[in-house]
C-alpha positions as CSV (number, residue, x, y, z in Angstrom):
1,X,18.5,-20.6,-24.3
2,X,14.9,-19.7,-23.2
3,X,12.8,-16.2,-23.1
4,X,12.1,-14.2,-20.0
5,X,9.0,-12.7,-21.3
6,X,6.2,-10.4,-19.6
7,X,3.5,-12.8,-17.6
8,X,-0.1,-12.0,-17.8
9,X,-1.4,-11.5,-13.9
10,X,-4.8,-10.6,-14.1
11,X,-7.9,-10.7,-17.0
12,X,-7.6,-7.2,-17.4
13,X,-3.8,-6.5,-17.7
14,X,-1.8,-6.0,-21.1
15,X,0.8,-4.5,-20.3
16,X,3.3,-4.2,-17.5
17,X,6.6,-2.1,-16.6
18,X,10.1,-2.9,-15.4
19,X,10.7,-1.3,-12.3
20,X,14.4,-3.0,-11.6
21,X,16.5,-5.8,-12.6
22,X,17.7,-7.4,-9.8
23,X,20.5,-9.6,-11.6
24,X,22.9,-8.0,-14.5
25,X,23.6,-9.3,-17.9
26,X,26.4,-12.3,-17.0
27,X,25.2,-13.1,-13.4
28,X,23.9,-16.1,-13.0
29,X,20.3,-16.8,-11.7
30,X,18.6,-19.5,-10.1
31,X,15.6,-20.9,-9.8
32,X,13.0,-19.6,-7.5
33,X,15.4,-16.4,-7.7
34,X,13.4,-13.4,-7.8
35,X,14.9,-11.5,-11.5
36,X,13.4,-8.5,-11.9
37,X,10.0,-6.2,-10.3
38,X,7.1,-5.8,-13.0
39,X,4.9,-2.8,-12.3
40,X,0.9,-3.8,-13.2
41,X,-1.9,-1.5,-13.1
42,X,-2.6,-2.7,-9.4
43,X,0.3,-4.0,-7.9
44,X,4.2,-4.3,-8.2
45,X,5.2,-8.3,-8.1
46,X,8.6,-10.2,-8.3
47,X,9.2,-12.3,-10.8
48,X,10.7,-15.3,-10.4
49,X,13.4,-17.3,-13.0
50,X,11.8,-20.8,-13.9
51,X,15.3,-22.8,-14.4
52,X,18.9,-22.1,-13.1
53,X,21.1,-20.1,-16.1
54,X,22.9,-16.8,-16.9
55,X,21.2,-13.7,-17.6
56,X,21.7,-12.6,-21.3
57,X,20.8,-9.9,-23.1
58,X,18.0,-7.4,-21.2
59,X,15.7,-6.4,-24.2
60,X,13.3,-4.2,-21.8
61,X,15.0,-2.1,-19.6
62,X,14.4,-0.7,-15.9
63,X,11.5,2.1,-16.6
64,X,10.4,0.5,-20.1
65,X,7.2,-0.7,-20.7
66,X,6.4,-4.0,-22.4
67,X,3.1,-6.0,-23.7
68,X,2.0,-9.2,-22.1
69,X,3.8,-11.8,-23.7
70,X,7.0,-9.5,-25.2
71,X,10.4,-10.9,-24.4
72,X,12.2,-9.1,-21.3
73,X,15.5,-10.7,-21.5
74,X,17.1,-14.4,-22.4
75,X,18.1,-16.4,-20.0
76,X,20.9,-19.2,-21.1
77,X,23.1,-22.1,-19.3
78,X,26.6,-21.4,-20.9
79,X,26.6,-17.7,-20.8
80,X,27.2,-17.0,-24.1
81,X,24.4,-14.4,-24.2
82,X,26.4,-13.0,-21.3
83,X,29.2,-12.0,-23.7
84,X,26.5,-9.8,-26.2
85,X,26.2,-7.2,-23.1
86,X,29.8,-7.5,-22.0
87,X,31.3,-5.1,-23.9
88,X,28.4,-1.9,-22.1
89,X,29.6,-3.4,-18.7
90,X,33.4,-3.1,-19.6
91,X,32.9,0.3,-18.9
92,X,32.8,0.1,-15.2
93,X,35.0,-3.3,-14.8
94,X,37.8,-1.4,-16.7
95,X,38.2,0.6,-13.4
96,X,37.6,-2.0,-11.3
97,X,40.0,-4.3,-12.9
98,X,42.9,-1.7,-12.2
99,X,42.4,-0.8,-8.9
100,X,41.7,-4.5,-7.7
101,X,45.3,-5.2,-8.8
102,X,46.8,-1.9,-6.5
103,X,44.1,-2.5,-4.0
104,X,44.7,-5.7,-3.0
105,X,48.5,-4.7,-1.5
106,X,46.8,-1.3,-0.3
107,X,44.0,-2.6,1.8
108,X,45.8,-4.9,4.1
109,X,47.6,-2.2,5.2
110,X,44.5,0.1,5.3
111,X,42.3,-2.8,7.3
112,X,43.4,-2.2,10.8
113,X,43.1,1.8,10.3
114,X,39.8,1.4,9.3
115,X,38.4,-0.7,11.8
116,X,38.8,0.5,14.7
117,X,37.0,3.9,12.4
118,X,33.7,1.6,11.4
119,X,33.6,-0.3,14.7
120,X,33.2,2.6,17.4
121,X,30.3,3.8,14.6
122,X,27.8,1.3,15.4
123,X,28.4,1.2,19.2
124,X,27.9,4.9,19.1
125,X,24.5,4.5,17.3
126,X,22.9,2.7,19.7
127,X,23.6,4.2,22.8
128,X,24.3,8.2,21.3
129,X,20.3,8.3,20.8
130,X,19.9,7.2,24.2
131,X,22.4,8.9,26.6
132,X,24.9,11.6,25.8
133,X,27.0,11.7,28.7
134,X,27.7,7.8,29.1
135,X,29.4,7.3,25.6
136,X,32.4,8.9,26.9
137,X,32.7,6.8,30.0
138,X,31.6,3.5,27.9
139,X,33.7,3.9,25.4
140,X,36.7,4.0,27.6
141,X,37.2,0.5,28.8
142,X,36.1,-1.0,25.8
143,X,38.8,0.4,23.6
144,X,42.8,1.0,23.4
145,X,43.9,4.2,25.5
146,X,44.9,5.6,22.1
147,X,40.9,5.7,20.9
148,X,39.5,7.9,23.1
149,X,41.5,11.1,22.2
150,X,40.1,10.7,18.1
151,X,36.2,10.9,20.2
152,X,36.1,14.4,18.4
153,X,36.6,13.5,15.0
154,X,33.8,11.0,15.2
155,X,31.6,13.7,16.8
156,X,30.4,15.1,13.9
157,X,28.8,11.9,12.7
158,X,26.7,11.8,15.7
159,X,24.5,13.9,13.6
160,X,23.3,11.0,11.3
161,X,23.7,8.6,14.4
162,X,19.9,9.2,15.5
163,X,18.3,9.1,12.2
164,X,19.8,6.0,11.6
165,X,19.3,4.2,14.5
166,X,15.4,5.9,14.7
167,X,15.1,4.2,11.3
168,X,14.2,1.0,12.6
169,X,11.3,2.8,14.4
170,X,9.8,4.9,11.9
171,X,6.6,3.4,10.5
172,X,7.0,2.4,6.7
173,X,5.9,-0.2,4.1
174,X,8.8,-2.8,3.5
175,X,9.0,-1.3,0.0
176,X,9.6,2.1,1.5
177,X,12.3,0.7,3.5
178,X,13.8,-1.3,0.5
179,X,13.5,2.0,-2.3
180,X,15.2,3.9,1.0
181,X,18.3,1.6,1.3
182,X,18.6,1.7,-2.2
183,X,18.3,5.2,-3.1
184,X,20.3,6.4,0.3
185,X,17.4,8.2,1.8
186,X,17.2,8.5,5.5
187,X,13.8,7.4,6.7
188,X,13.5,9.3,9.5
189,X,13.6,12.7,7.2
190,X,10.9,11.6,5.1
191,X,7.0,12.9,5.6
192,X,4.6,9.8,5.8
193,X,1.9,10.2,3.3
194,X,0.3,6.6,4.5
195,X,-2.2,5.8,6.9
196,X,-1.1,6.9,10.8
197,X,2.3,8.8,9.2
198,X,3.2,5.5,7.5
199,X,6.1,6.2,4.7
200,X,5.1,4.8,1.5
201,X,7.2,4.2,-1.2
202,X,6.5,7.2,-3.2
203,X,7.3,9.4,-0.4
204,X,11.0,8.1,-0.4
205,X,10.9,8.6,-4.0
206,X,9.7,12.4,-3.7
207,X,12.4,12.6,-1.3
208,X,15.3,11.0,-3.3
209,X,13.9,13.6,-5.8
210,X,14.4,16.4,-2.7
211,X,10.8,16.8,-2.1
212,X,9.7,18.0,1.5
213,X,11.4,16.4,4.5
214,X,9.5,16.0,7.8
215,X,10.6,18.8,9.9
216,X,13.0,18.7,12.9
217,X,13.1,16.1,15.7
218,X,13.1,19.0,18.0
219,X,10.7,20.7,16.2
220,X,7.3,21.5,17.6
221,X,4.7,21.1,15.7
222,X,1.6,23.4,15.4
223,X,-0.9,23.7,18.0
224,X,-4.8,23.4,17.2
225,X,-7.7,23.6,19.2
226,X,-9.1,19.9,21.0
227,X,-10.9,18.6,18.5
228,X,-9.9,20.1,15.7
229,X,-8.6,18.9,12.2
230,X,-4.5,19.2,11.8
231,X,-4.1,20.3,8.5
232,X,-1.9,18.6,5.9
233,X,1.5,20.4,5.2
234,X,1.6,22.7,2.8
235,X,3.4,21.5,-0.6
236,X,5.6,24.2,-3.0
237,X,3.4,24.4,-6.1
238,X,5.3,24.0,-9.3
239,X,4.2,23.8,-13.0
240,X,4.8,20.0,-14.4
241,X,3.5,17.6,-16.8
242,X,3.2,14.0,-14.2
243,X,3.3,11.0,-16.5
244,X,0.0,8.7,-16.0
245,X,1.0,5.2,-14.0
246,X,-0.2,2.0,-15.2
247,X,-3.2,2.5,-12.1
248,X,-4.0,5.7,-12.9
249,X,-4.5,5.2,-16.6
250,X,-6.6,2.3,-15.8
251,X,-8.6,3.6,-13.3
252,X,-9.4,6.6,-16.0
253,X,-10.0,3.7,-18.6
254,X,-12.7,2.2,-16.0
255,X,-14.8,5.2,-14.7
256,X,-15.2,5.7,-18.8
257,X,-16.3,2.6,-19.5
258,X,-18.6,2.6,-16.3
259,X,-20.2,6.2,-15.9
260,X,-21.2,6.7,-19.7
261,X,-22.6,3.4,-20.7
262,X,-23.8,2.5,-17.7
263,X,-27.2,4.4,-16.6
264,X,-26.2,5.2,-12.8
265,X,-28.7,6.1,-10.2
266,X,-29.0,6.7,-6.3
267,X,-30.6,5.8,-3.3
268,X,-30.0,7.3,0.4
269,X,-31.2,6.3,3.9
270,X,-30.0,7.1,7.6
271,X,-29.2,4.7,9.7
272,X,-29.1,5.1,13.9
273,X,-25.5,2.8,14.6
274,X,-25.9,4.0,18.2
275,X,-26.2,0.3,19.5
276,X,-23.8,-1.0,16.9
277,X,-21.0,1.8,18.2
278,X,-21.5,0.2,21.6
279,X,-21.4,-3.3,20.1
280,X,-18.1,-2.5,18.6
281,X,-16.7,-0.9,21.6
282,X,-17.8,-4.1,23.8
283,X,-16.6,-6.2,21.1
284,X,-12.9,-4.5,21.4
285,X,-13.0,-4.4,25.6
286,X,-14.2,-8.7,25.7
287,X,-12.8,-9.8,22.3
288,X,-9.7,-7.6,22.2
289,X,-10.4,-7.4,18.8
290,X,-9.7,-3.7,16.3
291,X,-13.4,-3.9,15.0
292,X,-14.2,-0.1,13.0
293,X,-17.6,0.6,12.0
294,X,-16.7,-0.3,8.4
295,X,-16.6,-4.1,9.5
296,X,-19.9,-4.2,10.3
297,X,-21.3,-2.8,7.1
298,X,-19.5,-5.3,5.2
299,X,-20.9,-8.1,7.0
300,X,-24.5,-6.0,7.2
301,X,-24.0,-5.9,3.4
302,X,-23.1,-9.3,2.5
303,X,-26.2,-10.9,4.9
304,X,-28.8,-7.9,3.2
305,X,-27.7,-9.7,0.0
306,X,-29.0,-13.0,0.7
307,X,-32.7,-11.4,1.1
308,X,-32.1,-9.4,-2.1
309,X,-30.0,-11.3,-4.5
310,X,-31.1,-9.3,-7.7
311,X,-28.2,-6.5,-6.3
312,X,-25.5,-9.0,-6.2
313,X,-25.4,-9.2,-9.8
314,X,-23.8,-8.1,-13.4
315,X,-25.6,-7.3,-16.3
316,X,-23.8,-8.6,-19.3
317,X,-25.8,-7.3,-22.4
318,X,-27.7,-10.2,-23.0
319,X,-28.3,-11.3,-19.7
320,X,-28.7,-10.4,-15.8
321,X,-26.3,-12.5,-14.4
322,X,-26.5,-13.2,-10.3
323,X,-23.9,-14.4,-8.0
324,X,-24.3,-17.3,-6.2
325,X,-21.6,-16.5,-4.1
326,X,-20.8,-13.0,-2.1
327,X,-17.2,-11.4,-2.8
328,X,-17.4,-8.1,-1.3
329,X,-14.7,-5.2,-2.7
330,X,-13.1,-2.7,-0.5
331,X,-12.2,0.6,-2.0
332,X,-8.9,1.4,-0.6
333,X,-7.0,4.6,-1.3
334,X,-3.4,4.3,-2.4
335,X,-1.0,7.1,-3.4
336,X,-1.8,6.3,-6.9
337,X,-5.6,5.7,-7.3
338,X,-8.1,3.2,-5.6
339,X,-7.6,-0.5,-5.6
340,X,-10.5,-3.3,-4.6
341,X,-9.3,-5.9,-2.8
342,X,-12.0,-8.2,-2.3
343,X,-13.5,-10.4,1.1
344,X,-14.7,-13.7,-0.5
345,X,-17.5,-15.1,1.2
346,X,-18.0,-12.1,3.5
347,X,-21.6,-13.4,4.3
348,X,-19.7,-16.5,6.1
349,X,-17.5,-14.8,8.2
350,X,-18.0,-12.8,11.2
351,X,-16.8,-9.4,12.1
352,X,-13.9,-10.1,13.8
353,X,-12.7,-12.5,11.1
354,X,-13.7,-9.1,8.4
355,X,-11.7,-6.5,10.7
356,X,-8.8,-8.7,10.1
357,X,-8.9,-9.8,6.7
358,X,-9.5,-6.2,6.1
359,X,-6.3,-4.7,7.5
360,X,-4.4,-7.5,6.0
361,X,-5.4,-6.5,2.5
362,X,-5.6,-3.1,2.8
363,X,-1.9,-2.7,3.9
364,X,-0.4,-5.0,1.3
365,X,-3.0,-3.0,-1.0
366,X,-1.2,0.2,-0.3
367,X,2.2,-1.3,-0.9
368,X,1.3,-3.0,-4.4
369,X,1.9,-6.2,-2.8
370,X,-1.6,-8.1,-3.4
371,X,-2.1,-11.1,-5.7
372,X,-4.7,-11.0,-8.8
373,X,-7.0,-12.9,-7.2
374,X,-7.2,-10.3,-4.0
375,X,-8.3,-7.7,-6.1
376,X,-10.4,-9.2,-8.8
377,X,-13.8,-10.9,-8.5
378,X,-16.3,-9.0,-7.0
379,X,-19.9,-8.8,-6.7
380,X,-20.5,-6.1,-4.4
381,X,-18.4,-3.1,-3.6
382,X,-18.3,-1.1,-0.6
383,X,-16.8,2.8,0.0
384,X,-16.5,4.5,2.9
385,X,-15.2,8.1,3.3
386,X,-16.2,8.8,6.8
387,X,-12.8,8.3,8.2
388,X,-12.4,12.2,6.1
389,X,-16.1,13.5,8.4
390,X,-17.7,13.0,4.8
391,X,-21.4,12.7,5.8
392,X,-22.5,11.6,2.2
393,X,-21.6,10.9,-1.0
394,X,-21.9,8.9,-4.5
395,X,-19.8,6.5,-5.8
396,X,-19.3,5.3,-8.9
397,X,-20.0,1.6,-10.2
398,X,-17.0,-0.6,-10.1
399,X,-18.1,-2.8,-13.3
400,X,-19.1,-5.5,-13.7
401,X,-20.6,-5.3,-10.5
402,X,-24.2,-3.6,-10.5
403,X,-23.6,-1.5,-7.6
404,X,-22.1,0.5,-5.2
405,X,-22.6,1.4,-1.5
406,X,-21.2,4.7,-0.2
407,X,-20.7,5.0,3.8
408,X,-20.7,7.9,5.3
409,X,-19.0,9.5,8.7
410,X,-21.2,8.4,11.9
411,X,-22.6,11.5,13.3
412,X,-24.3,12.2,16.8
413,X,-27.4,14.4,16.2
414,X,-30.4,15.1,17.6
415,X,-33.1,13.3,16.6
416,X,-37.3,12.3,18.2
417,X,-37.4,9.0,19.4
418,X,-40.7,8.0,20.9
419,X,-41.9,11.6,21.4
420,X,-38.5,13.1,23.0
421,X,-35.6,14.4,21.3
422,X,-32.2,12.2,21.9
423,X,-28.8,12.3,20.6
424,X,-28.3,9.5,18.6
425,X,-25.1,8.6,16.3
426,X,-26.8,8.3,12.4
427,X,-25.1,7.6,9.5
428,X,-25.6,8.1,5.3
429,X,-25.2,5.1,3.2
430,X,-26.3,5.7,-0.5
431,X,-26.2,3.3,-3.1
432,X,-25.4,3.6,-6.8
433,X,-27.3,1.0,-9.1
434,X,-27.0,-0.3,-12.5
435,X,-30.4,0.8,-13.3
436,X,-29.7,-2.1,-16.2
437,X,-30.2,-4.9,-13.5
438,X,-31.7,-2.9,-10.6
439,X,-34.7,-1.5,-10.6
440,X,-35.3,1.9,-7.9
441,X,-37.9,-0.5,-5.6
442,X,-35.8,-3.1,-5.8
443,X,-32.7,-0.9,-4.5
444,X,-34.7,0.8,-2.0
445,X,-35.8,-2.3,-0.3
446,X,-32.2,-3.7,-0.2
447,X,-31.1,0.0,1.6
448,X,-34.6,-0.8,4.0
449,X,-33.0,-4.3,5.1
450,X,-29.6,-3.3,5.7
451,X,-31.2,-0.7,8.0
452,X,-31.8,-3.5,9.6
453,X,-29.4,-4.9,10.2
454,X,-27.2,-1.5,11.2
455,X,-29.8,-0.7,13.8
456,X,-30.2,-4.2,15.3
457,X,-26.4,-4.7,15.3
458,X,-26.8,-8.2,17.5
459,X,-28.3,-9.7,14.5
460,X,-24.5,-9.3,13.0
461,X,-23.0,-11.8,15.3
462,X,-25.4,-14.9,15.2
């Protein structure tokens, strides 16, 4: 008999929770067989069992909280461990053990009456959302003459035909779509809180919970003005305590440890993107390539490094330690905090290759799907608000790194350029330094070259 027994995925983690067992006490597992889904402070991961057996006793259940190293279950080969947690199962199989014995003689005869019931159902699905005159005709020849008199009765399920059918189109994280088959929760009901609409699991779960549901198909939703912001819906205010989640506690355990000890200061300069916009626009019409403005700071960021390598650095207490390598981190919001995944070797690879390591890791970062590795490591981190029309702001240092670049929102305003006033797109970038390990000229003149580099965008791509 061996020990199931918490796995340490990352320097920092301790501790990690059981989301859900996917096996039972008694079933058997094997290898390579996913076992249960651990909750870290980052992400949520399967783990895998390591040898073929039966799953014993479960020491840590589903919504328990365990210490790196603590035993989660045993895991056996005869399934004698299987017996300890028979006797909490019995409850259940005691039903089931009756009924199988009277079911067995009742559903042959109950088979053929409830097929032809489940078989019109799917049919229905499909083409209900997309004609409603046709079933009627269709139906017809492909069914006995005594099925098309019962149409009525399956009428009224027509009114969870669409939503379950529209399900395969709604856009949502695969965990979304796995918590929604699980907890029954129709997809198409549920408000996105993600990027674009996109349902993210803890919108199904606010919904199992009978949080707010999107609003009508039919419904129209409220006008605004061209060019003005759609505000978010209104939520029902309620007085509760929310329980801190392994990310959120850690993220509070991290601005602690960075904003007091370490002495923060900032640095802001305007940048003119107007030629980089166009760049990026070319880029998209000859490249076909989903390049955002972001893109190109990371790689500006990661080549102003190479002339200033005293900012891609850590200061450790007894030393200034630099990077001979550039990893840059990614702030990316989540519905639980901010998570860094991080581009290695940004300085090596071009936009395009960025924009699309990028998406990749920001989508699996928003559904807790990222490895260790793709989140730990950096030397340089990178925020950007100016998807929100933030025009400036200050970030705080992700440690160890010793500093911080917060991108503002691209803004077309008028400015003097050789005597006459244009209209020019500028942006805010400030930095936040360990003033430990950088020094305020030494910052400055980093911001100066990756001005640079913004302004002369063609400098990006050779």
């Amino acid at each position: 008999m061996s020990e199931i027994i918490m796995p340490k995925m990352g320097d920092a983690m301790t501790e990690g929770k059981v989301v859900r067992w996917y096996k039972k006490a008694g079933e058997p597992v094997k290898k390579g067989e996913p076992l249960l889904e651990i909750e870290t402070d980052k992400v949520n991961l399967d783990l895998e069992a390591e040898e073929d057996g039966i799953l014993g006793e479960i020491v840590v259940e589903e919504g328990a909280t365990a210490e790196v190293g603590a035993t989660l279950a045993t895991l056996g080969g005869d399934g004698a461990p299987a017996k300890k947690k028979a006797k909490p199962e019995q409850t259940s199989p005691e039903k089931s053990e009756e009924t199988p014995e009277e079911k067995p003689e009742e559903k042959p005869e109950e088979k053929p009456e409830e097929k032809p019931e489940e078989k019109p159902q799917p049919k229905r699905q499909e083409k209900g959302s997309a004609e409603s005159a046709a079933p009627a005709t269709e139906r017809a020849p492909g069914k006995a003459p005594e099925k098309p008199r019962p149409a009525p009765a399956p009428q009224p399920a027509a009114k969870t035909e669409p939503s379950t059918a529209g399900d395969r189109h709604v856009r949502s994280s695969p965990l979304a779509r796995r918590m929604a088959k699980e907890l029954g929760v129709d997809l198409g009901s549920v408000r996105g809180s993600g990027p674009g609409g996109r349902v993210v699991a803890e919108d199904v779960k606010q919904a199992a919970e009978g949080g707010a549901k999107a609003p009508p198909a039919g419904a129209k939703a409220p006008s605004a003005p061209a060019g003005a912001p759609l505000l978010p819906p209104p939520a029902e205010l309620r007085a509760e305590s929310v329980p801190l989640s392994a990310m959120r506690r850690t993220i509070a355990k991290r601005l602690v440890e960075s904003l007091g000890p370490i002495p923060h200061f900032f640095l802001t300069i305007e940048a003119d993107v107007t030629e980089l916009q166009r760049m990026r626009e070319q880029l998209g019409e000859i490249a076909g390539a989903k390049v955002s403005v972001n893109d190109f700071v990371v790689r500006a960021a990661a080549l102003a490094i190479h002339h200033h390598p005293n900012v891609n650095a850590s200061f450790t207490g007894t030393a200034i330690e630099q990077h001979g390598e550039v990893h840059v981190g990614i702030a990316v919001a989540t519905p639980e905090g901010l998570i860094t995944p991080v581009v290695r070797n940004a300085d090596r690879k071009s936009v395009v290759e960025i924009a699309a390591e990028v998406r990749d890791l920001a989508g699996r970062a928003r559904n807790r799907r990222l490895r260790p590795d793709e989140y730990q490591g950096s030397t340089f981190t990178i925020s950007n608000l100016g998807m929100f029309g933030i025009e400036e702001f200050t970030a705080i240092i992700n440690p160890p790194n010793a500093a911080i670049l917060a991108v503002g929102a691209a803004v077309a305003k008028p400015v003097v350029v050789e005597g006459k006033i244009r209209i020019r797109e500028r942006m805010k970038v400030t930095m936040s330094c360990d003033h430990r390990a950088i020094d305020g000229a030494a910052g400055a003149e980093y911001l100066r070259t990756l001005k640079v580099y913004l302004e002369q965008p063609l400098r990006l791509l050779v």
